[in-house]
Every structure is written in structure tokens, then in C-alpha cells.
N, C-alpha and C positions, 0 to 999 in steps of 0.2 A: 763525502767521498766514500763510497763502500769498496770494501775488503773482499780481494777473494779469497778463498779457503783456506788456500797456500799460506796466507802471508800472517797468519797469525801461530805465534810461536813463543809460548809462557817459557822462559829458562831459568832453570838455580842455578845462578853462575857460583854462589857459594861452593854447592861441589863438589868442583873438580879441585878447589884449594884445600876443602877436609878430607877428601874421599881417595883412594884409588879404586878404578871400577875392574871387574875382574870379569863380567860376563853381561851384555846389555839385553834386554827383551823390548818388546813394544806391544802395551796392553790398551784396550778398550777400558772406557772410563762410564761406571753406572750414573747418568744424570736425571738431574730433572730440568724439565725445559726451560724455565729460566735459569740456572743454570749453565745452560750451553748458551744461549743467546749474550749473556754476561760473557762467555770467553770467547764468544765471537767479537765482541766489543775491545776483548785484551783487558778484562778486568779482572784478572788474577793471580796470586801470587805464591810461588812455591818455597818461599826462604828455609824454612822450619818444616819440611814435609818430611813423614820418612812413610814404609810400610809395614804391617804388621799383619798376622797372618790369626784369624778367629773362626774356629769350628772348619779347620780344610779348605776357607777363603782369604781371599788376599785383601785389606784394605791400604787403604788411602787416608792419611792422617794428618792434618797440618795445613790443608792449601787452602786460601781464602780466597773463596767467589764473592766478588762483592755482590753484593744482593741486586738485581736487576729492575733499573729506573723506574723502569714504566708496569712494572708487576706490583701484583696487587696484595690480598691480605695472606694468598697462598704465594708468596717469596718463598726462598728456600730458608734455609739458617747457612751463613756463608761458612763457616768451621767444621760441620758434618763429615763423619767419616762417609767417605766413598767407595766402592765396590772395583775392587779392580779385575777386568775382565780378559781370563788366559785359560789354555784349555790343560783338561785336568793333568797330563805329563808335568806341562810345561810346573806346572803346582808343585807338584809333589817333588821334583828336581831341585827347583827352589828352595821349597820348605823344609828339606832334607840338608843341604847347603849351609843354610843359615842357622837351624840348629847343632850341629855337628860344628862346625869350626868357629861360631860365632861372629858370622860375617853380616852386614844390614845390606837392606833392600832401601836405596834412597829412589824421589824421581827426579829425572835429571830435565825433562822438560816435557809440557802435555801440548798437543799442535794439533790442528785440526786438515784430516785427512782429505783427498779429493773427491770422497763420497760426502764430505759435511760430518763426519763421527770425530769424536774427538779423543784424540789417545793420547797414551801417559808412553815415555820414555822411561826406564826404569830402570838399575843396574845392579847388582849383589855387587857389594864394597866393602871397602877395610878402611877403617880410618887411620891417618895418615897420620906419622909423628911430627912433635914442633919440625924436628931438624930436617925429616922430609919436606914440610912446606919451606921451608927457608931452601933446601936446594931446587926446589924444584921453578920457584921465582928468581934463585941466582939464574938458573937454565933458562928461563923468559926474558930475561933481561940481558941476557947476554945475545942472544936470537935477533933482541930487537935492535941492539946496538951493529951486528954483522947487516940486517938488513937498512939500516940507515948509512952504514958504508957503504953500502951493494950501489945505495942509488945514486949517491955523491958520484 
């Protein structure tokens, strides 16, 4: 069965449980072509990903491309930092953000667009206190019990 474009869509549902996001972008992702044929496949994983920002660039830290089946002695290395790709404003906004009030750049999810490019979700965040997570799963769970009333 093949996959159109649309329908592949890497998520850190991690998160939206440690995080609150304050501002979202959507960046281009520097690959190499196995690489992408692997997240065409859905064989990657964001759990532990954050970004970090090296010589006035943005990377990409943490997401595992599993190495790609049918590629040969030139595979990638699946842990590589990545290049994250945004035009230079959009940088320097960021990079000013994050150092000044000490807020992180996680990615919230990398999808592949309807040219075939595959881009990262990305957000400037705060990390969230125990007691924020704890209200914020009361506030879920009370949502989901209103809407299991709704349909009875």
C-alpha cells in the first residue's frame, strides 16, 4: 500500500505534557536521501528531540531516522544533528527569544509536505511545572467525561 504525502506525520506527543508552546514556526529539514525515504516509511522518532542554535544556525538534536532497508554502505548515521531550515529574521527572533528569557525550541512534529519536502514543526516553550501537568490532565479528563455525557 503506498502512502501519499499527506499522510505521514512523525508527533512528540511527549510535549504538549512537558511544554507550554508560546510561539510555533514550520522549518525545512536538511536531509539526506535516505533519510527522507526512511520518513517516508514513518520510521522516525521524536521523543528526546530539542533544538539548538550553532554559529547563527539552527539544529536539530535527538530524532532517530532509522537507517534505511535497502541503502547501502553510504546509510546515514540515524542520531545526526540536522540543519533546520528558516530564513534569517525568522533566526534571529528566535535566537534572541531563547537567549534572553531562557525559553527552549522543542519539535513538535516533522510531516511531509505536498511538494514531497519534509518539514519540522517547532515551537519556543517553557517547560511546565509538576502541578501545571497535573492540572492540565485534571482539565483533559474532565473534557472527556462532559463528552461521554454529551453522547449518552
Amino acid at each position: 500500500m503506498k502512502r501519499s504525502s499527506g499522510d505521514i506525520a512523525i508527533k512528540n506527543k511527549k510535549a504538549s505534557h512537558d511544554y507550554e508552546f508560546l510561539e510555533k514556526y514550520i522549518a525545512g529539514i536538511k536531509l539526506y536521501g535516505t533519510e527522507i525515504k526512511s520518513i517516508r516509511l514513518g520510521k522516525a522518532a521524536l521523543s528526546d528531540s530539542y533544538c539548538f542554535f550553532s554559529d547563527g544556525e539552527l539544529y536539530l538534536r535527538g530524532m532517530h531516522i532509522s537507517e534505511y532497508w535497502w541503502g547501502n554502505l553510504n546509510n546515514h548515521d540515524p542520531l545526526r544533528d540536522r540543519k533546520l531550515l528558516l530564513n534569517k529574521r525568522e533566526l534571529n527572533k528566535i535566537e534572541r527569544k531563547t537567549k534572553e528569557s531562557g525559553l527552549t525550541i522543542i519539535v513538535l512534529k516533522v510531516f511531509i509536505n505536498d511538494r514531497g519536502l519534509a518539514k519540522a514543526e517547532i515551537a519556543i516553550s517553557k517547560g511546565k511545572k509538576e502541578y501545571d501537568k497535573r492540572e492540565t490532565l485534571k482539565r483533559k479528563d474532565s473534557e472527556r467525561e462532559l463528552d461521554r455525557a454529551r453522547k449518552k
